[in-house]
LUMKOL-459333 format. One record per residue (C-alpha): residue in one letter; residue number from 1; z, x, y. Coordinates in pm, whole numbers, padded with zeros to 5 digits. Example, Ala and Ser with C-alpha at 12.3 -4.5 7.8 and 13.67 -1.06 7.14 Angstrom:
# residues 2
<res=A; n=1; pz=00780; px=01230; py=-00450> $
<res=S; n=2; pz=00714; px=01367; py=-00106> $
# end
This chain:
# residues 209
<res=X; n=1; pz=14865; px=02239; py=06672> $
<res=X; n=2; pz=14474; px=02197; py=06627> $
<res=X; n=3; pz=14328; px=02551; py=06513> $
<res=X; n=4; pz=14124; px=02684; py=06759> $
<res=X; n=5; pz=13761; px=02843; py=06616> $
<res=X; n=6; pz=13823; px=03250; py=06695> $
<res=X; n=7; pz=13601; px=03377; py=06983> $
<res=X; n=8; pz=13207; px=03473; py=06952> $
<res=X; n=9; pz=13228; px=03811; py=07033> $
<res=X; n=10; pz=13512; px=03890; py=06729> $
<res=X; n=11; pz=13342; px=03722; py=06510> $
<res=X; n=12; pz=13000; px=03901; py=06604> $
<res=X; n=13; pz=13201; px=04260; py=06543> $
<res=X; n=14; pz=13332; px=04070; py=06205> $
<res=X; n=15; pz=12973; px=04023; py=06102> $
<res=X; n=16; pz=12856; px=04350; py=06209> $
<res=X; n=17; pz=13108; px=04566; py=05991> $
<res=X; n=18; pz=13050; px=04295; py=05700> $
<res=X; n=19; pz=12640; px=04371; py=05697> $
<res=X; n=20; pz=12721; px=04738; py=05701> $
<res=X; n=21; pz=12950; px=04708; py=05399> $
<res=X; n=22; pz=12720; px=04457; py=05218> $
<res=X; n=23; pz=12417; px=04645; py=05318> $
<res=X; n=24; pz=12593; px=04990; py=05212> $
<res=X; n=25; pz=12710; px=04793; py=04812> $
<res=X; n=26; pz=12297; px=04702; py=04810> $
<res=X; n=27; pz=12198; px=05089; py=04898> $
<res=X; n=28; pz=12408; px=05170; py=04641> $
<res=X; n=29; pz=12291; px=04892; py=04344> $
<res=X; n=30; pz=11908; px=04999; py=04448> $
<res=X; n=31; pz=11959; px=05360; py=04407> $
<res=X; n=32; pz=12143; px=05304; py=04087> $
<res=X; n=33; pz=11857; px=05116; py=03955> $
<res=X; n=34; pz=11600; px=05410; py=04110> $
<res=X; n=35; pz=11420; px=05163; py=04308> $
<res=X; n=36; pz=11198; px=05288; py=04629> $
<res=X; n=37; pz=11214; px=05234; py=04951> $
<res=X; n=38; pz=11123; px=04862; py=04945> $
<res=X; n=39; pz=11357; px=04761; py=04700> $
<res=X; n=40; pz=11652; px=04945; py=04830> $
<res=X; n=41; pz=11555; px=04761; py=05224> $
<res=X; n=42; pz=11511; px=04418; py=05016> $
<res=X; n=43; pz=11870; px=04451; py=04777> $
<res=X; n=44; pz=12046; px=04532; py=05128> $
<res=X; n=45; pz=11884; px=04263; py=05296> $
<res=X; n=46; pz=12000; px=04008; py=05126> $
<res=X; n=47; pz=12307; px=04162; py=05030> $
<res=X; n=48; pz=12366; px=04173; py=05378> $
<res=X; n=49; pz=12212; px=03858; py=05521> $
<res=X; n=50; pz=12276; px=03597; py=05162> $
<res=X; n=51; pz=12546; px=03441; py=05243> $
<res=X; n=52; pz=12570; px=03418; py=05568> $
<res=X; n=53; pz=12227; px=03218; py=05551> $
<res=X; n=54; pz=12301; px=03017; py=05285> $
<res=X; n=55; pz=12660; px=02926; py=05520> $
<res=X; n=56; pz=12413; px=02875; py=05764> $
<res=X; n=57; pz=12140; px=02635; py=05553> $
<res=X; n=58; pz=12422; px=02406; py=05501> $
<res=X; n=59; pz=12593; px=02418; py=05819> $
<res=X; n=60; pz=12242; px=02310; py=05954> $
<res=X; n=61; pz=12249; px=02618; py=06212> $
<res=X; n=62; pz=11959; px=02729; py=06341> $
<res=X; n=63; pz=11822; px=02986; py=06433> $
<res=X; n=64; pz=12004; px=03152; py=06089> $
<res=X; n=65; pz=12242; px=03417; py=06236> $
<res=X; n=66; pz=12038; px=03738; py=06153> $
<res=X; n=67; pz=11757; px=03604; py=06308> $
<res=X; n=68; pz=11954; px=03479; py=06642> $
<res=X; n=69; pz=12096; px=03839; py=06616> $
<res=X; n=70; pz=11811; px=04007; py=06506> $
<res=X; n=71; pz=11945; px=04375; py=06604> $
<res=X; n=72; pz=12166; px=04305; py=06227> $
<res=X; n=73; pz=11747; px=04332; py=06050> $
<res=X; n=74; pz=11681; px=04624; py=06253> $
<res=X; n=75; pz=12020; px=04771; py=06217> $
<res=X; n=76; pz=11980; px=04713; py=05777> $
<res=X; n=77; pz=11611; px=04859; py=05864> $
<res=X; n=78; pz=11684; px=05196; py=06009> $
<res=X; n=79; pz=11981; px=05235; py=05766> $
<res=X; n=80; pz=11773; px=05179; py=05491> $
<res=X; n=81; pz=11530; px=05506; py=05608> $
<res=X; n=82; pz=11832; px=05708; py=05627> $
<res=X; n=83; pz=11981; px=05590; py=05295> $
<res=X; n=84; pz=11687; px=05685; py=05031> $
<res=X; n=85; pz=11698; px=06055; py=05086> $
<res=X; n=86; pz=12129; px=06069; py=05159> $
<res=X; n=87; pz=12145; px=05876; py=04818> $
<res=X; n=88; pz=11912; px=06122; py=04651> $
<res=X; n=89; pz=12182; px=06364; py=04777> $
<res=X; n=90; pz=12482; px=06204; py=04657> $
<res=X; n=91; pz=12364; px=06062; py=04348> $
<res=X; n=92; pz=12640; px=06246; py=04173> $
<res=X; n=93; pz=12940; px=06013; py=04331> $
<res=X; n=94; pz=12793; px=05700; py=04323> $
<res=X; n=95; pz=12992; px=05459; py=04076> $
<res=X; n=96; pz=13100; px=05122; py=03993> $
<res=X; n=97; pz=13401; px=05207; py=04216> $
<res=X; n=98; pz=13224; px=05282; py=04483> $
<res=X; n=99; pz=13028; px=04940; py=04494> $
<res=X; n=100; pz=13351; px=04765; py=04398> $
<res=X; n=101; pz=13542; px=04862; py=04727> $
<res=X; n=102; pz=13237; px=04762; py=04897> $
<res=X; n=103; pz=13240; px=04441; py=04797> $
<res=X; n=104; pz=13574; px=04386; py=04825> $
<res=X; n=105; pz=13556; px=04466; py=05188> $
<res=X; n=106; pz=13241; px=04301; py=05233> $
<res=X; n=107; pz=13426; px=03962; py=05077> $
<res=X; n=108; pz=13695; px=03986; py=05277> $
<res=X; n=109; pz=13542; px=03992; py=05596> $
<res=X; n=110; pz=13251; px=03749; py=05516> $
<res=X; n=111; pz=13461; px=03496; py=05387> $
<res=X; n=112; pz=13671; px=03478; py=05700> $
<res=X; n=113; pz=13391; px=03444; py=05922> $
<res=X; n=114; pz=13226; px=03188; py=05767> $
<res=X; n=115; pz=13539; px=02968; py=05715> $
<res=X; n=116; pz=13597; px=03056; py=06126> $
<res=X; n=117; pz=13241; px=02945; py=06155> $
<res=X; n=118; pz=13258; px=02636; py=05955> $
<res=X; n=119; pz=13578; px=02504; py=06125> $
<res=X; n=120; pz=13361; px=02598; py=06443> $
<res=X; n=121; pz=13138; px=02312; py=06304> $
<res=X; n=122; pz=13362; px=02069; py=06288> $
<res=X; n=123; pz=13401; px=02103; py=05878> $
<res=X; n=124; pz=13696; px=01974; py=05702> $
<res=X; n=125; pz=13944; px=02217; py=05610> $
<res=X; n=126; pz=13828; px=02218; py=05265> $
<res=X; n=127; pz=13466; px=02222; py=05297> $
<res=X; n=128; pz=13532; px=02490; py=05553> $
<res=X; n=129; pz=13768; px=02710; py=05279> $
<res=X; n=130; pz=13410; px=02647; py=05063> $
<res=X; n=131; pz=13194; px=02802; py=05309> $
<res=X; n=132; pz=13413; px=03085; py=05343> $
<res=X; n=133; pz=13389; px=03141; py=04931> $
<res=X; n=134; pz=13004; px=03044; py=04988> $
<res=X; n=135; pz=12960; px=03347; py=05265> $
<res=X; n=136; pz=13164; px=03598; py=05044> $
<res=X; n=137; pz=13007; px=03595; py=04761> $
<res=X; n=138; pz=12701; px=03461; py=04702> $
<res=X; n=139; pz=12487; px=03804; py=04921> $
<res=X; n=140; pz=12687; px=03994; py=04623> $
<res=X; n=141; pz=12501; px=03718; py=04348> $
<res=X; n=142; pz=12205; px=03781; py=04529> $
<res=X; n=143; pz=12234; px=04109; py=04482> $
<res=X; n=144; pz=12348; px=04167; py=04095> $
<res=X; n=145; pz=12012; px=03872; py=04013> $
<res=X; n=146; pz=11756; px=04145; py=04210> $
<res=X; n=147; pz=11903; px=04406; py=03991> $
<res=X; n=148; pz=11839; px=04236; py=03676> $
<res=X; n=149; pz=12222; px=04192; py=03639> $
<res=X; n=150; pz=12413; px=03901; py=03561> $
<res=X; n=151; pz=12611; px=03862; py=03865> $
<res=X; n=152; pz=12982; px=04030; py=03918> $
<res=X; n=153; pz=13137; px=03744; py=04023> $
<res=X; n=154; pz=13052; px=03540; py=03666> $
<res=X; n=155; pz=13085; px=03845; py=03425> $
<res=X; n=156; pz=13407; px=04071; py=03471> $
<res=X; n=157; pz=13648; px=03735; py=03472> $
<res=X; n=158; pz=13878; px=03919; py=03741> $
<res=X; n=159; pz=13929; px=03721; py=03999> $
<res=X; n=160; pz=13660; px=03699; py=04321> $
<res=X; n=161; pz=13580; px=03384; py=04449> $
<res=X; n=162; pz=13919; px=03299; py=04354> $
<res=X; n=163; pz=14024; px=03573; py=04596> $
<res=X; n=164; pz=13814; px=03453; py=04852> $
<res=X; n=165; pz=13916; px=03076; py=04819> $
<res=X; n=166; pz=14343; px=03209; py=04882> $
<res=X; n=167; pz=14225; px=03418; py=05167> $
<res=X; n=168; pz=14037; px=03153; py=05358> $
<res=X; n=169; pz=14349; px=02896; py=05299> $
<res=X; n=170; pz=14516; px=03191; py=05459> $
<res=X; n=171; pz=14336; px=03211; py=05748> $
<res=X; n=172; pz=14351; px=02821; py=05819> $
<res=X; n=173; pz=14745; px=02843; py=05769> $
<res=X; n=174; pz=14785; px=03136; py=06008> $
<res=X; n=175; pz=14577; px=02898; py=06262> $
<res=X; n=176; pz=14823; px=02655; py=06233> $
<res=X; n=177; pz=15172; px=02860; py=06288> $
<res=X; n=178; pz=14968; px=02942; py=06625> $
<res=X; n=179; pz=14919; px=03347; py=06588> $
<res=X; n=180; pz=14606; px=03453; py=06723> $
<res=X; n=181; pz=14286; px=03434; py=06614> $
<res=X; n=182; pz=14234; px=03807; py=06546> $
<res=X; n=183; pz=14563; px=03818; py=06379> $
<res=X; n=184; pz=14495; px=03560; py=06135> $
<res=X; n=185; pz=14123; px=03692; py=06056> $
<res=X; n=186; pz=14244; px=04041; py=06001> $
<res=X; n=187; pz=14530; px=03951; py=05850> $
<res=X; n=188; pz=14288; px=03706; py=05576> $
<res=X; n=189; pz=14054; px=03965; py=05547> $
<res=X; n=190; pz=14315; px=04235; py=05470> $
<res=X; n=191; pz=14430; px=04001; py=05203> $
<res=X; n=192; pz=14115; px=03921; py=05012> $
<res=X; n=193; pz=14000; px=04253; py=04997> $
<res=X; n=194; pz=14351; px=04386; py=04892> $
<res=X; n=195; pz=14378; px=04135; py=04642> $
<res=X; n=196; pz=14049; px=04190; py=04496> $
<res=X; n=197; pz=14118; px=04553; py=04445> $
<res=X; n=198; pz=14435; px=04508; py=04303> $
<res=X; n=199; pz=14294; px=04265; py=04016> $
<res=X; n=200; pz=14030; px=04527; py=03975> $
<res=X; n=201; pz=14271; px=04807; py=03953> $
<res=X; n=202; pz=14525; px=04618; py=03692> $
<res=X; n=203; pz=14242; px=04418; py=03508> $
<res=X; n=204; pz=14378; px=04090; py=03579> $
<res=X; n=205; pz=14124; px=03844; py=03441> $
<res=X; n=206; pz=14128; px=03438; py=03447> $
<res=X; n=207; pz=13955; px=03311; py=03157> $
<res=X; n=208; pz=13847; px=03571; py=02973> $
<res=X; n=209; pz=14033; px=03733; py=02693> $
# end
């Protein structure tokens, strides 16, 4: 049975809960590093919006999917006014946990819309698993470079992209056994994100001693 690409509008809600976690992971990371209202709008922005436009740069889609949607800029925008003086307020909280679940989330649910999107394309099923690791991480890279960090996904040596990578091979199996397609993203997306937490949680690392 030929996978069939899961609708527009799911994959539009997908995206839309993905930018708010990436977005919130980047309010977080800016406030951390005390940086004003510009940076904190810039480090959400393409926390947000990375990888889905790099997905999109090799994909060849255009117009890039926050600018054919561009309620996601405004959305990041108005957030961004809000977040300055609630993070002033909640300094006290923030920590490396906190932008740790974010991401986690934020991969999960990124990487299964852009392997959904790449299949969409007509991608083979590998390049497609690719796209997915492309979408979930690289806003996160992005993010950590801004920050003057070297990025999460090279440094801790737990697993990330790795996590990514099962999850999207995941999703494309689930496809095939015929479930539906909001099944098998939420399902994938569960899986990433609870697998990246767990490695996290246990300090499972892959190359790294």
């Amino acid at each position: 049975m030929k996978p069939v690409p899961v609708h527009d509008s799911l994959i539009i809600i997908i995206e839309i809960v993905a930018i708010l976690v990436g977005a919130f992971s980047g309010f977080v990371e800016a406030r951390r590093k005390r940086m004003d209202l510009v940076g904190v709008f810039t480090v959400a922005f393409i926390t947000a919006f990375g990888g889905g436009t790099l997905r999109d740069i090799l994909l060849d889609r255009r117009p890039l999917f926050w600018v054919m949607h561009q309620e996601y800029a405004i959305l990041i925008f108005v957030l961004a006014l809000i977040a300055v003086p609630l993070m002033r307020t909640l300094r006290q909280i923030l920590s490396e946990r906190l932008i740790v679940i974010a991401d986690a989330i934020g991969l999960g649910l990124f990487a299964v819309a852009g392997v959904s999107q790449a299949q969409a394309a007509g991608m083979p099923l590998f390049i497609a698993s690719m796209m997915g690791v492309i979408t979930g991480i690289f806003g996160g890279v992005l993010r950590d470079i801004v920050c003057n960090e070297v990025p999460m996904v090279f440094r801790d040596g737990k697993p990330y992209a790795i996590c990514a990578f099962f999850g999207c091979w995941m999703y494309i199996g689930l496809q095939y056994t015929g479930v539906s397609d909001d099944y098998a993203l939420w399902t994938s997306a569960t899986f990433i994100t609870t697998l990246r937490l767990v490695t996290w949680k246990f300090d499972l690392r892959i190359g790294r001693h």
